[in-house]
N, C-alpha and C positions, 0 to 999 in steps of 0.2 A: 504494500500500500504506500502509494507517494503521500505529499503534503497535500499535493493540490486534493485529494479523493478527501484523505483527513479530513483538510479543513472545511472540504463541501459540503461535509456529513459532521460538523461537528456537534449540532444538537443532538443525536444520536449517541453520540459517543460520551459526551458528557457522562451521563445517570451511569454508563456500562463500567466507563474508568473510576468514577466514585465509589461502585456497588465492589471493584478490586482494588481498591487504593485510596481506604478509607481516611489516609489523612491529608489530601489532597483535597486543600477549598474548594469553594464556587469561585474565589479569588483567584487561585491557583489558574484554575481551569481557564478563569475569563481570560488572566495574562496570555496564557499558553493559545488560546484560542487556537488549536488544533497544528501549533507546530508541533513538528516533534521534537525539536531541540531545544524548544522549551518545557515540555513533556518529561522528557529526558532529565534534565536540570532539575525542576522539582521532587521527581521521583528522588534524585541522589538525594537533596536537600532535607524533605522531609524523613525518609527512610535511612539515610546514611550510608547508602549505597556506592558501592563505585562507576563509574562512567559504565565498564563493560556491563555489568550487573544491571541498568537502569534500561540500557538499550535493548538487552535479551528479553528484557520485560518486557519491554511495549513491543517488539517484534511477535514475540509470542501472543501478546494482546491484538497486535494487528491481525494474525492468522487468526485465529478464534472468531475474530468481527467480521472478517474481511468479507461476508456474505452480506450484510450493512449496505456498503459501496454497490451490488450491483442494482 
């Protein structure tokens, strides 16, 4: 899944990413507004993750959704 699909579907994705990434605001999500390198960023931020740890997440979260997009 690119940015552009991401951010085309982001009301969608919102409720999904909150319902797995429960400490992720609505603030969060507003800044991020469907990049993923802001995505990315907050997950490290709030979770304490590291860059690769953060990114395997949302990759993994994008495959699981990625029926969302079509």
């Amino acid at each position: 899944m690119n940015n552009d699909v991401l951010a085309g579907n982001w009301k969608q994705f919102q409720g999904k990413m909150q319902e797995q990434w429960g400490k992720l605001t609505n603030d969060d999500l507003d800044v991020a507004a469907g990049r993923r390198d802001q995505i990315v960023g907050k997950l490290q931020e709030r979770y304490g993750v590291a860059l690769e740890e953060a990114e395997r997440q949302v990759a993994e979260f994008e495959e699981r959704y990625k029926t969302l997009t079509k």
